[in-house]
Each structure stands twice: as structure tokens, then as C-alpha cells.
C-alpha positions in Angstrom: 84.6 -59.2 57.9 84.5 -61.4 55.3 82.5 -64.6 54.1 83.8 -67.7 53.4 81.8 -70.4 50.8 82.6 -73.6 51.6 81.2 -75.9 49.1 80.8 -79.6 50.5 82.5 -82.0 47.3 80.3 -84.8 48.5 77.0 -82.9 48.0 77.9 -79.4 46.6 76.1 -77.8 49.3 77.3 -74.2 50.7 78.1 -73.0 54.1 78.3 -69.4 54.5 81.3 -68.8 57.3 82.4 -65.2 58.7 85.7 -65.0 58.4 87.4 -62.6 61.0 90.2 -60.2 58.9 91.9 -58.5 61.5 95.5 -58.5 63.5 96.1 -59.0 66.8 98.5 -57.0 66.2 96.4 -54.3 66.9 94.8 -54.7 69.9 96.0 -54.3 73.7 92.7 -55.2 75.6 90.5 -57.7 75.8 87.0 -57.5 77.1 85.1 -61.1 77.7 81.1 -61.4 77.5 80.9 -64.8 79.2 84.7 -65.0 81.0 83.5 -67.6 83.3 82.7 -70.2 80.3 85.7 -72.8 80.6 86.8 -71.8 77.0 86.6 -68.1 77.1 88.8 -68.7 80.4 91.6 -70.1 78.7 91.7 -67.3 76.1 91.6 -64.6 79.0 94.5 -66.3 80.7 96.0 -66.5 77.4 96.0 -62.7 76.3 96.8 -62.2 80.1 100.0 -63.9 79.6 100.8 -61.8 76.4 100.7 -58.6 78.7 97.2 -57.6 77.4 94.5 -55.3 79.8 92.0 -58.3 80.4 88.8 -57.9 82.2 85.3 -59.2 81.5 81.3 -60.0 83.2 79.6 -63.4 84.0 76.2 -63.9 85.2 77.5 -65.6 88.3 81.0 -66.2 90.3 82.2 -70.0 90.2 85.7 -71.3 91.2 86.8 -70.7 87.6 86.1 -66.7 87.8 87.8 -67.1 91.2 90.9 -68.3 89.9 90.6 -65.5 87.3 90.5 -62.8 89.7 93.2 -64.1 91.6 95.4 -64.0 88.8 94.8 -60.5 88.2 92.1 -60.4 85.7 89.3 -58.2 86.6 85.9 -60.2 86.7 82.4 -58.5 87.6 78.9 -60.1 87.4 76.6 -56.9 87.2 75.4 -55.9 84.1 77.3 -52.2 84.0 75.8 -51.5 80.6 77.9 -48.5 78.8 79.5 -48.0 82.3 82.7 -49.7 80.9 86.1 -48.6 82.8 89.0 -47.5 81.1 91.0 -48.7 79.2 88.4 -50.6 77.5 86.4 -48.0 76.6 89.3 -47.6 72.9 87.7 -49.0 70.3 90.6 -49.1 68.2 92.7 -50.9 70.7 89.8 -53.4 72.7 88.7 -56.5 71.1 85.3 -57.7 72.2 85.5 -61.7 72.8 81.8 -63.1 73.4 80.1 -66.0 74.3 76.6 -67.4 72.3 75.4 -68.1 76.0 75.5 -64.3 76.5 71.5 -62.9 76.2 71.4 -60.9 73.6 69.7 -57.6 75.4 73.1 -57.7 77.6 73.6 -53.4 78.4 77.4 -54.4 77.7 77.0 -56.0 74.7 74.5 -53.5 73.2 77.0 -50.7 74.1 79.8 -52.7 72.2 77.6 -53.0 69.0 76.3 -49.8 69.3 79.9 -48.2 69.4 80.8 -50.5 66.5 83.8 -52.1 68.9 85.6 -55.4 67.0 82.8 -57.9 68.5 84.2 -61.4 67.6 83.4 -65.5 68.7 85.8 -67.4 70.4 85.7 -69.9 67.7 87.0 -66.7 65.5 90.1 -65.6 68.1 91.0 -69.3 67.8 91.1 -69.4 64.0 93.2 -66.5 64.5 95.4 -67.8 66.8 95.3 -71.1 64.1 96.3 -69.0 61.6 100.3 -67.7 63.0 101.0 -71.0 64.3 100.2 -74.8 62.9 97.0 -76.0 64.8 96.2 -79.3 66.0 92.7 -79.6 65.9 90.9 -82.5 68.2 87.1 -82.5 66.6 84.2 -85.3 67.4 80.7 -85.6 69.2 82.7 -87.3 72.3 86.1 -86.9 73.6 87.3 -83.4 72.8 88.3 -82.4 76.0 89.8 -85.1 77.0 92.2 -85.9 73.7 93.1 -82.6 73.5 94.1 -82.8 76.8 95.5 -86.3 76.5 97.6 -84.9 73.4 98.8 -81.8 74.7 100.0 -83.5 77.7 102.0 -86.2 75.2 103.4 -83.3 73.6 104.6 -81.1 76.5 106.4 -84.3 78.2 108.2 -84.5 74.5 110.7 -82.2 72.8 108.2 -80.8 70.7 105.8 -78.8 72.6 102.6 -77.0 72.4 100.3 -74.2 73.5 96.9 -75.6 74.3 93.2 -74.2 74.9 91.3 -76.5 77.0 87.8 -77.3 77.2 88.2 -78.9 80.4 90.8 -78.0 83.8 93.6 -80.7 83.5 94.7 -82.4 86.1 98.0 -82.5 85.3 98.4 -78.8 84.3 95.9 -77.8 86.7 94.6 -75.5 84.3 92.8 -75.2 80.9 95.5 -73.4 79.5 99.1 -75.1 78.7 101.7 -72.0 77.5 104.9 -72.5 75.5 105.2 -69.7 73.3 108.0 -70.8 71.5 106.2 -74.1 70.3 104.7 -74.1 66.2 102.1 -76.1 67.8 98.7 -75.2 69.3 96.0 -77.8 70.5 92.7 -76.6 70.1 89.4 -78.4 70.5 87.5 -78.0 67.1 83.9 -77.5 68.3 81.1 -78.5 65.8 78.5 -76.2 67.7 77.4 -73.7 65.6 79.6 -75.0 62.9 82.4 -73.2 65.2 85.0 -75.6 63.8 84.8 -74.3 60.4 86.1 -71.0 61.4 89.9 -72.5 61.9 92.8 -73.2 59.8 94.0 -76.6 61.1 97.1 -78.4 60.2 96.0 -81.8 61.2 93.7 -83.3 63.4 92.1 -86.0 65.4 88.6 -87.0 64.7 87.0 -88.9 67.2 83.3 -89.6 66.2 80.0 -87.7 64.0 77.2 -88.9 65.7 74.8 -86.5 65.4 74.3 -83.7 67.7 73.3 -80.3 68.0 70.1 -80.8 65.6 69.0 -77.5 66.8 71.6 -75.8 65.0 72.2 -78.4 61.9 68.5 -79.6 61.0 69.6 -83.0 60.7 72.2 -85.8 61.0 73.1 -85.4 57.4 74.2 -81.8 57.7 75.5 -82.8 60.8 77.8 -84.9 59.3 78.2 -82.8 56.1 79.6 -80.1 58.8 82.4 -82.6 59.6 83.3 -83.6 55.5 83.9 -79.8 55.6 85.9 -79.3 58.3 87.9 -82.5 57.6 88.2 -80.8 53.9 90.2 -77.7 55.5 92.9 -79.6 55.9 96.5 -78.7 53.6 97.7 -81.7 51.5 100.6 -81.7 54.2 98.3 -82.0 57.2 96.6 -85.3 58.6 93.7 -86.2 59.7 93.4 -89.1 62.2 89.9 -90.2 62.1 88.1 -93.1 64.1 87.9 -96.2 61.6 84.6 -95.7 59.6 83.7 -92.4 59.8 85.3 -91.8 56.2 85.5 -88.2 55.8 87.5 -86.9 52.9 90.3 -84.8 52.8 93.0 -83.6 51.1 95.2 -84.3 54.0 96.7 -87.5 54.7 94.3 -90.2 56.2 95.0 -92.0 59.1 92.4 -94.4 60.9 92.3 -95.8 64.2 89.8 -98.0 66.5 89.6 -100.5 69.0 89.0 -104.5 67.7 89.0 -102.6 64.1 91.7 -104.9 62.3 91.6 -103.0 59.1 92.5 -99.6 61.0 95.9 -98.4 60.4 96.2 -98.2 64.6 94.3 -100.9 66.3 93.7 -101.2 70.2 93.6 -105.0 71.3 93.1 -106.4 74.6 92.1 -103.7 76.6 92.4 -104.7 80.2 92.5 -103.8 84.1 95.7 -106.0 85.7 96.9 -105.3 89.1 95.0 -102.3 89.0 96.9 -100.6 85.9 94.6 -99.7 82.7 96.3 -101.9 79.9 96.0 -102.4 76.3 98.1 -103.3 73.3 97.9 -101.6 69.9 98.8 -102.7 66.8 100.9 -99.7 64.7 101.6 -99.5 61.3 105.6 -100.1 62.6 104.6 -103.3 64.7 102.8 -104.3 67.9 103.2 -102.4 71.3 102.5 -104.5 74.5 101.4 -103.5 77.6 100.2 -99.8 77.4 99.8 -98.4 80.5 97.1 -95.6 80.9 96.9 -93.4 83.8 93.1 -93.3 83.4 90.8 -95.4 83.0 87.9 -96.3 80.2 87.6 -98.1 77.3 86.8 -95.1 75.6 90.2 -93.5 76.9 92.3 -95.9 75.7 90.5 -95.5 71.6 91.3 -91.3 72.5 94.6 -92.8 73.3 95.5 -94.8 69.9 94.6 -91.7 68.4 97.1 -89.7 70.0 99.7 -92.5 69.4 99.1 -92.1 65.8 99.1 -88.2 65.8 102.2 -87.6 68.1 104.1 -90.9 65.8 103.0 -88.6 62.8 104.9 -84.9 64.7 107.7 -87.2 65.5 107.3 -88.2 69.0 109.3 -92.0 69.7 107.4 -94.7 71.5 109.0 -93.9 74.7 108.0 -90.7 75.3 104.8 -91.4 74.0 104.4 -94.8 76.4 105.6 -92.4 79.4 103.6 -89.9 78.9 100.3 -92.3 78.5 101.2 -93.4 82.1 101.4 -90.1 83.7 97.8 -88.7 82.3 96.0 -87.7 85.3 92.8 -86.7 83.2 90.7 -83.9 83.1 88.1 -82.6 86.0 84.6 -84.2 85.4 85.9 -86.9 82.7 86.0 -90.1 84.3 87.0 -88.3 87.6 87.6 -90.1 90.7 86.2 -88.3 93.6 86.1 -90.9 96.1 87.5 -94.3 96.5 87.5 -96.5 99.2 87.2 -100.6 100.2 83.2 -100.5 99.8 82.7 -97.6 98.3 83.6 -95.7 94.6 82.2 -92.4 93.6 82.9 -90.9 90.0 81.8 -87.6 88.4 81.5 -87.5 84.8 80.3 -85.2 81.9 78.7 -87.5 79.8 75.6 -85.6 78.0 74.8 -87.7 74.9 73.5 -91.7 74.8 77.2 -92.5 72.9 78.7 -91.1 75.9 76.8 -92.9 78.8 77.4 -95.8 76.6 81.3 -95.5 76.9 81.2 -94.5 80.6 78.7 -97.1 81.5 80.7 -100.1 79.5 83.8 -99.1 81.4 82.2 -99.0 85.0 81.2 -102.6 84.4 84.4 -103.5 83.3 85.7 -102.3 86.1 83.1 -102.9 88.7 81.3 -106.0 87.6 80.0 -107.2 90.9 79.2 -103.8 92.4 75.9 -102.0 92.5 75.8 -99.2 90.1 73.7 -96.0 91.0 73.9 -92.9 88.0 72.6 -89.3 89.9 72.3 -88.0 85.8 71.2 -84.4 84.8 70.2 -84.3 81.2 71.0 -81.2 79.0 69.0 -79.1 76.8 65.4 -80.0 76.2 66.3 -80.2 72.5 69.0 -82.9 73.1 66.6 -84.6 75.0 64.2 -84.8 72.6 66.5 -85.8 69.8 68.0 -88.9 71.4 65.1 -89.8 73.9 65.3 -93.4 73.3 69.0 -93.6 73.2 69.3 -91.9 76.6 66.4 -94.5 77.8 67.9 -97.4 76.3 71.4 -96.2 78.6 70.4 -95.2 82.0 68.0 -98.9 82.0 71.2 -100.7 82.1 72.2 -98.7 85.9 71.2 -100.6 88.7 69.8 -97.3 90.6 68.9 -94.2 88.5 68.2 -90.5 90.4 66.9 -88.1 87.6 68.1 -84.6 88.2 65.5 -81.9 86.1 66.5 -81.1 82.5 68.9 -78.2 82.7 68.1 -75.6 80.0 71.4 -73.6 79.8 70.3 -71.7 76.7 66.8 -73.2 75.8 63.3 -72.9 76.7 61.2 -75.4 77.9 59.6 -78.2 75.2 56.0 -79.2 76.0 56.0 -83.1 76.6 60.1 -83.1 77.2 60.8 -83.7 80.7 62.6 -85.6 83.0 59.6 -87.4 84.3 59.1 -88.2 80.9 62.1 -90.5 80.8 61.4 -91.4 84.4 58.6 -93.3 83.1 60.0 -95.4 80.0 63.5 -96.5 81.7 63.5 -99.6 83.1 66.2 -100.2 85.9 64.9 -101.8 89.2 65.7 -98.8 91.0 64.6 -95.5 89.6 63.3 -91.5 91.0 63.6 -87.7 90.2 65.0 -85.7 92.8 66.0 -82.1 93.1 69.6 -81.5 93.1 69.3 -80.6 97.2 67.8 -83.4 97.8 70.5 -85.4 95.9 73.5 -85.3 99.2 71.1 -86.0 101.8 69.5 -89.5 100.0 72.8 -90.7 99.1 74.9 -89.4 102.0 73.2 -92.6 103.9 74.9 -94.8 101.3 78.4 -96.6 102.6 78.4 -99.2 99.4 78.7 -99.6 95.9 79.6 -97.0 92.5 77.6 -93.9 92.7 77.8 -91.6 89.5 77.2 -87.8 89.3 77.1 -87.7 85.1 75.9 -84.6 83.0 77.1 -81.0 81.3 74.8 -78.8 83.4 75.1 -77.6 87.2 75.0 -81.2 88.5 78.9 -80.2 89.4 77.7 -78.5 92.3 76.9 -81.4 94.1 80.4 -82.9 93.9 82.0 -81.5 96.9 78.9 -81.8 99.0 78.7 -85.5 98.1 82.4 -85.8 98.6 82.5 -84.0 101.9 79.9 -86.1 103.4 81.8 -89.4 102.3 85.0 -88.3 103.3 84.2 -88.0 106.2 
């Protein structure tokens, strides 16, 4: 292992990175802390397919460890401490792959460090991975999953292809993993948690946003954003970066910018609208004006993800056509904008919006879409420390919902902050209609509901509720 100073030009600050210096070359197993995590999953599936042993533990089964198991990769959720089965008890030929969500005291994971096994992140496998092939990196605060997606979807429907690690299960692949070995191109989602981004070796990129995030890890929003100048600075001179307009983040790499009603960006989306029931806009391109764009999705927010993959896929040498086509067939991503029920009186859409900017988008679109319907958000916020950070913003959002049903804050990795709770917020938003509710209690309330846009929006367990609700209006 190595580390990697990377000094910030714009304020000479350094960020100590490990860099990983192995092969994997060398290696015939792999061994997951975490498998069930939805990007750990796509790198199991993804040694799977190179005709590597795979096998790993997660704290609990879900459909995704399911769909694992099924595919031959062995999954078990009991801690088995140094009871590890061959053949992943070779050092020399396993490579450990964990997960920061993993405790620490894990029996497995003490045993791996204790035998000195090759323990890396998946942010490290990927800059690996970045490093044999040219990586297309899709970075931001919002929209990861579902531009990367979006982009590797373009790309597969064109001549030039790509293999793609998904933070979400597309709908169109059905998976989170898209395989075309023969491709120079991999899509990867650049996550800025734990400055995991900075651990790749991208070609070029698309940079969505850098509102702040994650302060529990950066400090503040101006490391925050200094974590972005240096990933944006990774870039080679023969690279791109395609960055929202504004966010001005330097690079060596070739600079293009995009927006929506930005007329100094280099792509510009105009007149985004819903006609006929078809998700329209036009965009403005440095080669002239295209009419009519038809997305498969909707959101006003999809269609600015979707001038940046114009720009991106123009820049790898995709034509208009393919591009166009391939915009019309996106089917999305699970839990982006998902459509889980729609009928004459009644519309039901799960969504994975965790941060104000987010319930901002999602919110905007709905009433665009829905302007004379009732709007009731069930939303389940994440991390007490997020919570804390953008309090007001996440006020100032849910108050514009007709009907809000807070779910309790969902901790994941955190421990409770005295004073930060969902009642907290309870009290300070203001739409008519507002409660907290326990996530069983959730189907039965709104099970008695035949009209208007319910919401199920958060990154937590709030998923669970999906079928239930779905069930119950189905039928």
C-alpha cells in the first residue's frame, strides 16, 4: 500500500489517499464483508462473471442477497468468525472486499486482519478496475445512480459499449451490473463518501452538483467542495469533465458545462414539458438545437442528468440518433422516480431522495406533473448527522407537501444526536397535514386512501413498505 498526496491548486491543502498496488492478476477469490450493499453486489457478480470463487456475509437476507444466491454465489448472514470455508481460507489467492458499514468487531473481519489477508474498499477494487480500462466516472451530491445508469444505458444501445457498476438495480438491465468485456469503457459512480472518489483513475466524467454533504466525514462545505476540485483535477489533459453550469471546478481535462434555462452553458435544456403524456424538452448543443426530446422518465431533474449524458456520449462519439433513441427507451432505476402504482385517481411513487436538493427536484416535478392533485410524502430521513446539517432545508421542503407522515430517523451507521429527531422536524414544518408514524403503521393509514399522489421518499428501510403499500392498492 501506498499513499497518494494530493495537493488542492486552489488552496494547497493535502489529502492523504491509500493507494491499493496490487494485480488482480493474482487473485482467484473473493470474499465480501457487506455483499448485500447494492455496490458490493455488483462487484460480486462481476468477479462471478470472470470465473472467480465468490462468497461473502451480510447482517440480514434482502431480495438482493437472494438474487446472489441464486446465481451461485454463496451468501451467509452468521458471523462464522475464523470459521472461513475453503477456498477462502489462501491468503495469497483471496482478496478481502469490505464495506465501511461493516462493525468493526466483525469475528470475520478480525480474522482477515489478523491473518494479514489483502483487506481492501470497494472504492479501491474500482480504482483498480479504472485503472486497465478508461473510466467514466458519474460524481455529484444528486443523481449518481441514476446518470450512470442513464449513460450506460445510452452507451450499450450504441456501438460503443460499456461495462457498468450500478448504485441502483436498472430497470432496463434488471440488474446493477451491465457486462461487455470487450468494451474500453467502464461506468462507475464516483462516490464522494469518505473521499472514495479520489481513489479512481477516471478518463472523463459527469459532474452533477457539490452541495455539501457528508459533513461528518469532510468538516465543512469548503472541504466538501475542495474534495470535488480534487477529484475533478484527476482528470488526463485528454479526458473531459462535464460539469453542471456553475459549479466551476478546475481541471486539466477539457471543460464542458451543461444546465437547464443556463444560456451560457455549452448544453442548455429549454422548455421542459409533459405533452400527451411524453416527458419533453429541447436542448440547445454546441452543433445546433434538438427538438422534441423524448425521455422515458420523468423529472425535471432527469431531463438536466440527461443533457449531461448528451454532452458526454456526443464527446465518445455517439450520433444524435442513437442518443435520441436511447433517451426514449430509459426505463429508470428502482427507487428513482419509480412508478409503483398508477391508476385514474390514484398515483403512488417511491423515491430515494435523502438530502433537501433532492426533495426539491422530486417535489418540483410532482407538481409539474400533478398540479391539481393532493400530494402526501410518507419520508424517512437518514442519519441523525444529515439531519442535523440541513434541518432547515429539509423543513423548508417537506412544508410544501400537502400531507406529510414522518417515518423515525434511520441511523444506518450513526448513533443517536440528543435534540435530533423526527419529532423535532414534526414540530417546525408547516403543511396542513402533518404526523409521525411507525413504518407498520404506515400501510394500514394509507391503505384507506383511493385518491391523490402518495410518496414513499428516503435512503433507509422505508423500501420495505413498497410492496405492502402496492399490494394493498393493487388490489
Amino acid at each position: 500500500m501506498t499513499f497518494n498526496q494530493q495537493k488542492n491548486t486552489q488552496t494547497n491543502e493535502i489529502v492523504d489517499i491509500r493507494i491499493v498496488n496490487i494485480s488482480l492478476d493474482n487473485f482467484e477469490n473473493a470474499y465480501f464483508l457487506g455483499i448485500g450493499g447494492i455496490g458490493m453486489s455488483a462487484l460480486a457478480r462481476y468477479f462471478k462473471s470472470l470465473g472467480w470463487n465468490v462468497a461473502g456475509y451480510d447482517k440480514t437476507p434482502s431480495p438482493l442477497t437472494e438474487s446472489l444466491q441464486q446465481e451461485g454465489i454463496d451468501v451467509h448472514y452468521e458471523d462464522r468468525n475464523s470459521s472461513i470455508s475453503s477456498p477462502y481460507g489462501d491468503k495469497a489467492k483471496t482478496l478481502v472486499i469490505v464495506t465501511p458499514a461493516v462493525p468493526k468487531n466483525l469475528g470475520e473481519l478480525l480474522h482477515f486482519q489478523f491473518n494479514e489477508f489483502e483487506i481492501v474498499k470497494r472504492s479501491e477494487v474500482l480504482g483498480l478496475i479504472t485503472k486497465t480500462s478508461k473510466g467514466l466516472g458519474v460524481a455529484g451530491t444528486h443523481g449518481k445512480t441514476t446518470t450512470s445508469t442513464m449513460l450506460a444505458h445510452l452507451l450499450d444501445q450504441s456501438e460503443v459499449k460499456c461495462t457498468a457498476f450500478l448504485g441502483g438495480i436498472s430497470s432496463n438491465f434488471n440488474s446493477n451490473l451491465v457486462l461487455n468485456p470487450s468494451a474500453a469503457y467502464t461506468v462507475i459512480e464516483a462516490d464522494e463518501f469518505d473521499r472514495s472518489f479520489l481513489r479512481l483513475s477516471p478518463f472523463a466524467s459527469i459532474i452533477t452538483s457539490a452541495d455539501p454533504d457528508h459533513l461528518d466525514i469532510y468538516g465543512d462545505a469548503a472541504h466538501f467542495r475542495e474534495g470535488f476540485e480534487l477529484y475533478a483535477g484527476l482528470h488526463p489533459e485528454n479526458g473531459v469533465v462535464v460539469q453542471k453550469y456553475g459549479l466551476n471546478l478546475p481541471t486539466a481535462a477539457k471543460t464542458i458545462t451543461y444546465g437547464i434555462n443556463e444560456p451560457d452553458s455549452e448544453y442548455c435544456g429549454l422548455n421542459v414539458r409533459v405533452e400527451n403524456e411524453k416527458y419533453l424538452f429541447d436542448v440547445q448543443t454546441p452543433s445546433g438545437k434538438w427538438e422534441a426530446v423524448e425521455l422515458g422518465i420523468p423529472g425535471i431533474h432527469n431531463a438536466e442528468n440527461a443533457i449531461a449524458c448528451i454532452a458526454l456520449c456526443q464527446f465518445l462519439g455517439v450520433d444524435e440518433a442513437t442518443i435520441r433513441s436511447g433517451l426514449k427507451t430509459f426505463l429508470g432505476v428502482k427507487r428513482r422516480f419509480e412508478s409503483i402504482v398508477k391508476s385514474q385517481n390514484l398515483i403512488y411513487i417511491d423515491d430515494y431522495a435523502h438530502h433537501p436538493t433532492e426533495l426539491k427536484a422530486l417535489i418540483d416535478s410532482i407538481r409539474l406533473i400533478y398540479h391539481d392533485r393532493k400530494v402526501t410524502g410518507v419520508f424517512q430521513p437518514h442519519l441523525f448527522t444529515r439531519t442535523r446539517d440541513f434541518f432547515e432545508g429539509f423543513v423548508a421542503q417537506l412544508s410544501r407537501l400537502d400531507e406529510v407522515i414522518l417515518l423515525p430517523i434511520y441511523p444506518a451507521r450513526e448513533e443517536p444526536i440528543p435534540g435530533v429527531t423526527s419529532d423535532a422536524l414534526l414540530e417546525k414544518i408547516t403543511a396542513p397535514d402533518k404526523k409521525l408514524m411507525l413504518p407498520g403503521e404506515v400501510v394500514n393509514y394509507l391503505s384507506a386512501h383511493t385518491e391523490g399522489v402518495f410518496l414513499t421518499i428516503g435512503a433507509g428501510d422505508i423500501d420495505r413498505i413498497v410492496n405492502p403499500l402496492k399490494k394493498e392498492w393493487s388490489e
